[in-house]
Every structure is written in structure tokens, then in C-alpha cells.
C-alpha positions as semicolon CSV with decimal commas, in nm:
position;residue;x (nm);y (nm);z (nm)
1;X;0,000;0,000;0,000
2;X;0,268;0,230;0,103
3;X;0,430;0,139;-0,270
4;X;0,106;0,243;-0,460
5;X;0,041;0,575;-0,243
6;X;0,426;0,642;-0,309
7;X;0,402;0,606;-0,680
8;X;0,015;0,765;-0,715
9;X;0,169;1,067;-0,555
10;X;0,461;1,033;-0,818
11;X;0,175;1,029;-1,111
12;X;0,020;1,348;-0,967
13;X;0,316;1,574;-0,928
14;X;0,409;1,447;-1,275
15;X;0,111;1,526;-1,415
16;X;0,041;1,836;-1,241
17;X;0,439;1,970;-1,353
18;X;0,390;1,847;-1,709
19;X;0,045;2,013;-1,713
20;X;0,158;2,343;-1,566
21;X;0,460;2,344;-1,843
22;X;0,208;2,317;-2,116
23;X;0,006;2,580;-1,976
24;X;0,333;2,794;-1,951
25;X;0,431;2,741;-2,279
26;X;0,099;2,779;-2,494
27;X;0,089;3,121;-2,248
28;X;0,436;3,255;-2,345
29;X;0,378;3,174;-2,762
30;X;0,022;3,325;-2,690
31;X;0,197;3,662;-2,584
32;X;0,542;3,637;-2,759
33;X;0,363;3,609;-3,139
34;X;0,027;3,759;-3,035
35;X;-0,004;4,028;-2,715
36;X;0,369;4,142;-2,691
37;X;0,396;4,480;-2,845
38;X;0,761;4,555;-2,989
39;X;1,016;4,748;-2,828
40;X;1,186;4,896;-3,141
41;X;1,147;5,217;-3,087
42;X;1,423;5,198;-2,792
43;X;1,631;5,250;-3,114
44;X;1,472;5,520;-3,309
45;X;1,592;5,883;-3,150
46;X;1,301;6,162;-3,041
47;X;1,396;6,345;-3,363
48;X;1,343;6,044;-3,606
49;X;1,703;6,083;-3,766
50;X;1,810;5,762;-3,655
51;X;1,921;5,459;-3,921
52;X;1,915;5,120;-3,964
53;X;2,131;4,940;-4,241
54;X;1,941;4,626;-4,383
55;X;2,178;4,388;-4,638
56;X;1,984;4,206;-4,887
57;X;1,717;4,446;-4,928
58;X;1,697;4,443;-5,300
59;X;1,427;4,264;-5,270
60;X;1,209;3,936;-5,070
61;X;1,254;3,957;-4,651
62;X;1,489;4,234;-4,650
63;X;1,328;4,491;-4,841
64;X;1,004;4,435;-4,676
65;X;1,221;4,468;-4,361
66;X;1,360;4,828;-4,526
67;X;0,983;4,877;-4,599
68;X;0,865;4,825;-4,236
69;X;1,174;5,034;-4,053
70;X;1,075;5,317;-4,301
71;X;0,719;5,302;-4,162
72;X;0,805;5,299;-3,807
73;X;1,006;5,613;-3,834
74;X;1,370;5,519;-3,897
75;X;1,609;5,630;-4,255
76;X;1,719;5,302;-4,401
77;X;2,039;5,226;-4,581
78;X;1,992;4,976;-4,818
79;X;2,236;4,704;-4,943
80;X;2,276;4,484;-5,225
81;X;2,546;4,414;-5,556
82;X;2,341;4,550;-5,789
83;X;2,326;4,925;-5,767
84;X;2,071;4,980;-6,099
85;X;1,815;4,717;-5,904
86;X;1,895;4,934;-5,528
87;X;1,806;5,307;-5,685
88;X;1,510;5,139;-5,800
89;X;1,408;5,011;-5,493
90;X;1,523;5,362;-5,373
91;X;1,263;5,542;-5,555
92;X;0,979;5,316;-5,457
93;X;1,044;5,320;-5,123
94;X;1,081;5,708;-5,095
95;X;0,767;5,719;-5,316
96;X;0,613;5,532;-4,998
97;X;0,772;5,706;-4,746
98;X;0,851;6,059;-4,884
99;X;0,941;6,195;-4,573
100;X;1,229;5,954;-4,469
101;X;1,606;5,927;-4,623
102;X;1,718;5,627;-4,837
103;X;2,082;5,574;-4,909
104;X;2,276;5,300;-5,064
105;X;2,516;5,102;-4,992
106;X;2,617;4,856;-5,281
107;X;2,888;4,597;-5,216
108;X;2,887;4,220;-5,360
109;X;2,852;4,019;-5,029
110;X;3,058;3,684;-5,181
111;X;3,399;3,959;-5,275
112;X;3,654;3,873;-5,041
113;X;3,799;4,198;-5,144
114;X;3,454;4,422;-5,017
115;X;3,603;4,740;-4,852
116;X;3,447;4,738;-4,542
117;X;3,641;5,087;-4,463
118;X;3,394;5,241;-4,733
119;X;3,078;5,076;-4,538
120;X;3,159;5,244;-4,207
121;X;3,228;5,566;-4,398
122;X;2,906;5,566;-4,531
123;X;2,719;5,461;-4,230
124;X;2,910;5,746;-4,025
125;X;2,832;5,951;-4,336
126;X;2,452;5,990;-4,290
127;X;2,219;6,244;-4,143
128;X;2,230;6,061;-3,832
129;X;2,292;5,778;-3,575
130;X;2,328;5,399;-3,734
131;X;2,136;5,235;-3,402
132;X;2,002;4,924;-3,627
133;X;2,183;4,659;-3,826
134;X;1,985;4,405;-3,985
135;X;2,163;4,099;-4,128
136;X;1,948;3,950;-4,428
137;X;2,158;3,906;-4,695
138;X;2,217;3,523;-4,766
139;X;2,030;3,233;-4,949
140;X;2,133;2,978;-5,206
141;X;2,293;3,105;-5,546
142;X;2,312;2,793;-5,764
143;X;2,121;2,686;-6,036
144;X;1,913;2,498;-5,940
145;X;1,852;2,530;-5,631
146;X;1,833;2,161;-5,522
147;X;2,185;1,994;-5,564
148;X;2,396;1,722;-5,395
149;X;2,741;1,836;-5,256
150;X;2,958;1,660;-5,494
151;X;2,768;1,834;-5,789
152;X;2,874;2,138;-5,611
153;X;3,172;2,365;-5,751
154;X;3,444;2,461;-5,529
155;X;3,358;2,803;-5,618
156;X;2,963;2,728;-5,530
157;X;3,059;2,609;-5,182
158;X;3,286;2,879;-5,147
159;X;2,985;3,176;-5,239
160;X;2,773;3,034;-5,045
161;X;2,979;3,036;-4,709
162;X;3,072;3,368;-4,796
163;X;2,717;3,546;-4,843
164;X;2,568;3,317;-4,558
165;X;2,820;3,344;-4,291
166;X;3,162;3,593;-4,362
167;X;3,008;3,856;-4,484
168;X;2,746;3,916;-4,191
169;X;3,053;3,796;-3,976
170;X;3,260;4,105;-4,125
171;X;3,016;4,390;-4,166
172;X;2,915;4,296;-3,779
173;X;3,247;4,350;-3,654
174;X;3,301;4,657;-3,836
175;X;3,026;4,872;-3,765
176;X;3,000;4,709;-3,442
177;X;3,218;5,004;-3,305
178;X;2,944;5,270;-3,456
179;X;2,683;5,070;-3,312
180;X;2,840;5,096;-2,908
181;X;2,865;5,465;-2,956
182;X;2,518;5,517;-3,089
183;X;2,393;5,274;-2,821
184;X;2,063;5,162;-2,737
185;X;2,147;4,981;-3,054
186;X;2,029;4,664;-3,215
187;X;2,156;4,360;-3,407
188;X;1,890;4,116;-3,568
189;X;2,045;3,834;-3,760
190;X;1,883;3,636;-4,012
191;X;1,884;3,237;-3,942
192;X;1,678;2,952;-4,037
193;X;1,494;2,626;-3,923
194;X;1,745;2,481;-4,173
195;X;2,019;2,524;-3,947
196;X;1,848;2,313;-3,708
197;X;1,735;2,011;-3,948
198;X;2,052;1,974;-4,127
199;X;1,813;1,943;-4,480
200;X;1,970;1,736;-4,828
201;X;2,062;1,893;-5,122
202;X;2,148;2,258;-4,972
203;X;2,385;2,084;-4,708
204;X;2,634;2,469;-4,750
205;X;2,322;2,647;-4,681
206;X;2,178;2,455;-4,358
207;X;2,559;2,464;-4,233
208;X;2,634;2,834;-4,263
209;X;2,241;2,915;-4,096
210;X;2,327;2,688;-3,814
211;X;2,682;2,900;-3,794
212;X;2,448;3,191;-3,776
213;X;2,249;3,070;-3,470
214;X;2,586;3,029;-3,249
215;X;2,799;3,320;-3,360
216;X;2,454;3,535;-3,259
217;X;2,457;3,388;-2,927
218;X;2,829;3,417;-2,893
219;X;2,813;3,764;-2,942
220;X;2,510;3,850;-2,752
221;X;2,733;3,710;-2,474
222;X;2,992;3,906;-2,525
223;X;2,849;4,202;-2,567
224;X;2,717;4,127;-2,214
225;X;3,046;4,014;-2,059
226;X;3,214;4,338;-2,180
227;X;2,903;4,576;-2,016
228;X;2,742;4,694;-2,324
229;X;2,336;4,604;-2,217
230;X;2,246;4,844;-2,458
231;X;2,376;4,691;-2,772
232;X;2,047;4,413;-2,797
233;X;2,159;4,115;-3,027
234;X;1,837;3,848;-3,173
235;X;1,811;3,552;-3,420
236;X;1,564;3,525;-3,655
237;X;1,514;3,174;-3,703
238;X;1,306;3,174;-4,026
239;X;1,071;2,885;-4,152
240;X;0,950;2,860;-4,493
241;X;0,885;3,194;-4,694
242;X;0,742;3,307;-4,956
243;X;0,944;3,421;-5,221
244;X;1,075;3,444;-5,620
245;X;1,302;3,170;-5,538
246;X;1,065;2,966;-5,367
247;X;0,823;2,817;-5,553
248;X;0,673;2,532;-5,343
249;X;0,403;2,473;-5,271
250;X;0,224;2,592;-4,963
251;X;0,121;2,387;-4,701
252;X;-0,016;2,615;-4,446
253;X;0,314;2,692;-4,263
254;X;0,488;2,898;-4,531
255;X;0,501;3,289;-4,453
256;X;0,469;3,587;-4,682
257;X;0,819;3,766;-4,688
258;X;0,570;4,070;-4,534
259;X;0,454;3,908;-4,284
260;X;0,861;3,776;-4,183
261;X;0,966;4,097;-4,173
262;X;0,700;4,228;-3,950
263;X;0,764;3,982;-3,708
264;X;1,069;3,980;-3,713
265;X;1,065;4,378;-3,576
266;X;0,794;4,267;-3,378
267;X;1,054;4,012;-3,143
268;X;1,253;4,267;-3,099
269;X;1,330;4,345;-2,705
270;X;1,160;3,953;-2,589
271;X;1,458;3,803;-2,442
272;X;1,491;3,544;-2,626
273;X;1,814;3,529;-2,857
274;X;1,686;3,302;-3,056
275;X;1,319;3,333;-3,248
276;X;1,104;3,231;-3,470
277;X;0,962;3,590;-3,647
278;X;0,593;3,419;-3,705
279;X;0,392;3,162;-3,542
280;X;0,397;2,939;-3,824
281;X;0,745;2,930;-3,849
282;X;0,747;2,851;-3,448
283;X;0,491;2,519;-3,526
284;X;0,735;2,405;-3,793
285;X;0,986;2,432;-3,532
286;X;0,807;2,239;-3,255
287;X;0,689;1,973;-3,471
288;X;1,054;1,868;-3,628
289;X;1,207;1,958;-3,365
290;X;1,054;1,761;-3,102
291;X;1,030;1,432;-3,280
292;X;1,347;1,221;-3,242
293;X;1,598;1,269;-3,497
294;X;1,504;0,954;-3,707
295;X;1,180;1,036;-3,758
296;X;1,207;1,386;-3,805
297;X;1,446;1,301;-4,088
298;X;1,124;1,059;-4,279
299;X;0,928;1,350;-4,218
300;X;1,161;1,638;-4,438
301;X;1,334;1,423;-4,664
302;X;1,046;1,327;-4,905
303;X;0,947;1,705;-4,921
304;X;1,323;1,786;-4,989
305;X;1,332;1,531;-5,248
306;X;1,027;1,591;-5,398
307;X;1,115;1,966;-5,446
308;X;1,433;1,838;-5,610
309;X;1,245;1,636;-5,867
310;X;0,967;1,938;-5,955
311;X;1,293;2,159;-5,986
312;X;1,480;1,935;-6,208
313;X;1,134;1,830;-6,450
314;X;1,063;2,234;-6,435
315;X;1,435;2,260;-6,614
316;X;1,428;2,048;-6,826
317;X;1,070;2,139;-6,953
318;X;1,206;2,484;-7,045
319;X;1,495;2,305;-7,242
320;X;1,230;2,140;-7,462
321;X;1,048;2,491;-7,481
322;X;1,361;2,631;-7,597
């Protein structure tokens, strides 16, 4: 008797702790994605002057991210390798947002040779303080999309570390100087669910996003060891989006690049160093993530293969059309 009162006692605190956990955590996603209002403005001075630098904003999450600063009050400078595409984007966004500054700042992020001297003049250049830095540039630049490794060029592999992870990894450390004078600043880096899964056939990609994840919380905790509390650092980790590039098809969880960017601004000030920018992307997460790693693995790899196979019959129908 003393056994079964013993172990019945067990099965209640169990319950009642696993219960209480679940209640916690459907509470805190209720209020992170849905209640929680932003805290960006911490970075955006009285006289709306200040800037935030987005890479990648030529077009998809980052220049709906250059769309949405613009909109909450700050001057954006822009980024991207081609500069006919950025004065483009230039004039539509000013179009928009008539009363804010746009600048440019063009600089091909796979150049080992980008002159990261000219970046911090420009950014000490404008009309005032650089208090945001928004890492977006990145993605996958072959053709297709879809490949193995060993059908990868050395110079493939090489482009894609260098857009994913040095580049953000350089421009961070050197503006990160401007952005501890002009602190409260903020750092939001662009990561992915992919650097979690470890997903076939963009095996660079997945690497260099889960590179992304710990050099963000490596540098959040330095920042911290060294006493600047005012320089905020957050991960974006990004599900399936929407975009030109991206041409599956939707299952429900996929985001549009809008709705990415908004959220992403929206996380800004949780906590959390890590986060996913939209709900969806957060379900995506807990579902993969919490299965063990076999099945999780018979759960992404037909979709990954199957998006190989639409991408290779899509090319070679346009060879017969040709």
C-alpha cells in the first residue's frame, strides 16, 4: 500500500508539472507572437534621424524589412550588388515614405575583397545615428537550387559560405564600433529552421544558418560580458517563406516575406536570442524539432526530395520549350 500511495503521488506531481509546463508554454507563444507589443522604438531617436542598415534588401525579406523600418520612423540604408536594381528600390520606397532618407550602400557580399572601410564611412556619413543593423543578406545562389554536394563547384561552396556566414561575420564586426557609440542599438540576424534540421541537397546552406544561430549567441554574450546592455543582439530563425526563389508549394506553414519581416521587428526586445519571427514558423519548429531525430528526418526528406524532382522536370521542360 505504502508502494502504490508512493508512486500515485509520483503520477500526480508528474502530471500536475507536465500540465503546468504546457500551460506555460501555450501562455508565453500566446503573448510572444500575439499580445507582446515591440520594443523597437528603444532605437529610433526623439527626432526620427536615426538609421538602420538592412543587407539584402533588394528585394524578398529584406526589403520588406527596409519597408517596415521606413514606416516605423527610422532612414534606411539599403544594401545589395546590384546598384541599378537598389536606386530602383530607392525610388519606390521614398515614393512610400517621402518623408524619410534612403541611401545606398552597394557591395557584392561573396567579394573577399569588399572594402568594409567604405561601409563604415558611409554609415558614419549619414544624417544621423546607425542604431540598427539588420543581417538579411544570404540564401542559395546555384542553379538549381536543389543539388547534392559533390555536384557542387568549389567556387559554389565557397559563395555560399561567404554570403551566408563571412560577410554578416565582417560587416558585424566593423560597424560594431558605430553601433556601441550610438547605443541603445540593435543587431537582428537572419537564421533559419534549416540550421536546425541539417536538410539534403542545400547541405552549404543549412551549415552556414546553423553558424548563424551560435555566432549570434556568442556575441550576444559578449556584448554582455564586456558591459554593453544596450547593444540588444536576436536571431531570426526563419521557416519557410514566400518568395521568387521559392516556388513550393504551400502547405499552411509557409510565410509571406511581409509578414517575416513584420515579425521579425515585432521580437525585438523579448529576451529570447533566438526566435522564430511568425507563429507558423514557431509550429514548424516544434513539430521537427521535437520528434526524435530519425523520424524527423522521414518526415523532411520526401518534401526535400520531392522539391528536387519538380525543380529538375521544371528545367528540363524549359529546355524542350527552348
Amino acid at each position: 500500500m505504502a508502494f502504490e500511495s508512493f508512486f500515485t503521488s509520483a503520477a500526480t506531481i508528474v502530471g500536475a508539472v507536465t500540465l503546468i509546463k504546457l500551460v506555460y508554454n501555450a501562455s508565453f507563444v500566446l503573448w510572444l507572437h500575439f499580445l507582446r507589443p515591440s520594443q523597437l522604438h528603444k532605437y529610433r531617436d526623439a527626432n526620427l534621424s536615426s538609421w538602420a542598415l538592412v543587407t539584402g534588401a533588394s528585394d524578398g525579406i529584406g526589403l520588406e524589412l527596409a519597408r517596415e523600418l521606413l514606416a516605423q520612423g527610422f532612414n534606411v540604408l539599403i544594401h545589395g550588388r546590384n546598384e541599378t536594381k537598389l536606386e530602383g528600390v530607392k525610388k519606390s520606397l521614398l515614393e512610400q515614405h517621402p518623408e524619410r532618407s534612403v541611401e545606398l550602400i552597394v557591395a557584392d557580399a561573396a567579394d573577399p575583397n569588399t572594402d568594409y572601410d567604405a561601409i563604415i564611412k558611409k554609415a558614419n556619413s549619414v544624417s544621423g545615428p546607425l542604431t540598427v543593423l539588420i543581417n538579411c543578406v544570404g540564401g542559395i545562389t546555384t542553379n538549381p537550387i536543389y543539388l547534392p554536394l559533390d555536384a557542387l563547384s568549389g567556387a559554389d561552396i565557397d559563395t555560399n559560405i561567404a554570403i551566408n556566414a563571412r560577410f554578416p561575420t565582417r560587416l558585424t564586426s566593423a560597424l560594431l564600433p558605430t553601433l556601441k557609440a550610438n547605443s541603445p542599438s540593435l543587431i537582428i540576424n537572419a537564421g533559419s529552421y534549416a540550421g536546425y534540421f541539417g536538410l539534403p541537397y542545400i547541405a552549404t546552406y543549412t551549415a552556414t544558418k546553423g553558424y548563424i544561430h551560435t555566432f549570434t549567441r556568442a556575441l550576444r554574450a559578449e556584448l554582455e560580458c564586456d558591459g554593453f546592455h544596450d547593444v540588444e543582439v536576436i536571431g531570426s530563425v526563419i521557416g519557410d517563406t514566400a518568395s521568387s526563389r521559392n516556388e513550393a508549394a504551400n502547405n499552411g506553414l509557409k510565410v509571406p516575406a511581409t509578414s517575416c519581416a513584420k515579425g521579425m521587428l515585432a521580437k525585438v526586445g523579448c529576451g529570447e536570442t533566438l526566435v522564430a519571427p511568425d507563429w507558423r514558423h514557431w509550429i514548424t519548429g516544434l513539430i521537427v524539432l521535437s520528434l526524435p531525430d530519425g523520424v524527423g528526418r522521414k518526415i523532411m526528406l520526401p518534401e526535400l526530395r520531392k522539391r528536387r524532382q519538380e525543380e529538375i522536370a521544371k528545367i528540363e521542360e524549359q529546355k524542350k520549350g527552348k
